[in-house]
N, C-alpha and C positions, 0 to 999 in steps of 0.2 A: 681507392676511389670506387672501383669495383666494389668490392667488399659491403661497402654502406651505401651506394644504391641496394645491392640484395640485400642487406641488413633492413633497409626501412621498405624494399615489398614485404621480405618477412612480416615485422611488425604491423604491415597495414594490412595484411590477409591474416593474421592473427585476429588481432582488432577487430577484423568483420565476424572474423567464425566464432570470438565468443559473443559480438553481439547479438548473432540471430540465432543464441545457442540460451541467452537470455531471454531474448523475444519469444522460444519455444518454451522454457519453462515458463514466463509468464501466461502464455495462452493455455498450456497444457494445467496451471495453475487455477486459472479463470474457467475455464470445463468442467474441470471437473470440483470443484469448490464454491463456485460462484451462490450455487442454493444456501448453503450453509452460512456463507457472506452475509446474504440477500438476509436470511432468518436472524442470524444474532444483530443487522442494523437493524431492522424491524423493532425485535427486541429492544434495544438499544430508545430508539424513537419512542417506546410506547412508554418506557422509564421517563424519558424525556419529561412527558406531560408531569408526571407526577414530579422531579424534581426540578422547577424552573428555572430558577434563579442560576444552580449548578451546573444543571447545564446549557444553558445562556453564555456561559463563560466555557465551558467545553466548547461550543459551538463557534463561539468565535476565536478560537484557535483550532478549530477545522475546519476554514474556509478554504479548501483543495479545489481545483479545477477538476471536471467531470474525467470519470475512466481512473480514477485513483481510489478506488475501492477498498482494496488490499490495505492501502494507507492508511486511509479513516479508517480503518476499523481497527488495526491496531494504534491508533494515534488515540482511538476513542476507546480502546479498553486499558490502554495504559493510564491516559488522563481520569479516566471514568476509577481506574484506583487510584488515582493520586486525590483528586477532590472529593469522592465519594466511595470508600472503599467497602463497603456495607453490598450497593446496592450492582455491583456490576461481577 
């Protein structure tokens, strides 16, 4: 009984240290990357105009909640090759 109380502090002090070991590469991710982000969705956007209809339909299947950056953008260079592989 001993054993798995300290088996499951283990795993909960685990649990924490890789998640704010996640939470560090995400930020140290968003630092120093965020400009390049920022430029290729620009990019992205100014394509946009010129293909509408395509992506009208990219767009709505990147309808992400704010702070997921990182996501859209590969959601939108993956999709942006699947429906238009020319232009991305």
């Amino acid at each position: 009984m001993l054993f798995l109380q300290f088996l499951n502090f283990a795993l909960i002090k685990l649990s924490h240290f890789l998640l704010g070991q996640v939470t560090n590469l995400r930020s140290f991710f968003y630092l120093h990357y965020q400009h390049l982000i920022d430029a290729h969705i620009r990019r992205i956007d100014r394509r946009r105009r010129d293909l509408p209809v395509r992506w009208a339909q990219i767009n709505v299947l990147l309808m992400l909640p704010p702070g997921t950056r990182v996501l859209r953008l590969v959601a939108t260079v993956l999709l942006g090759k699947l429906f238009c592989p020319g232009n991305v």
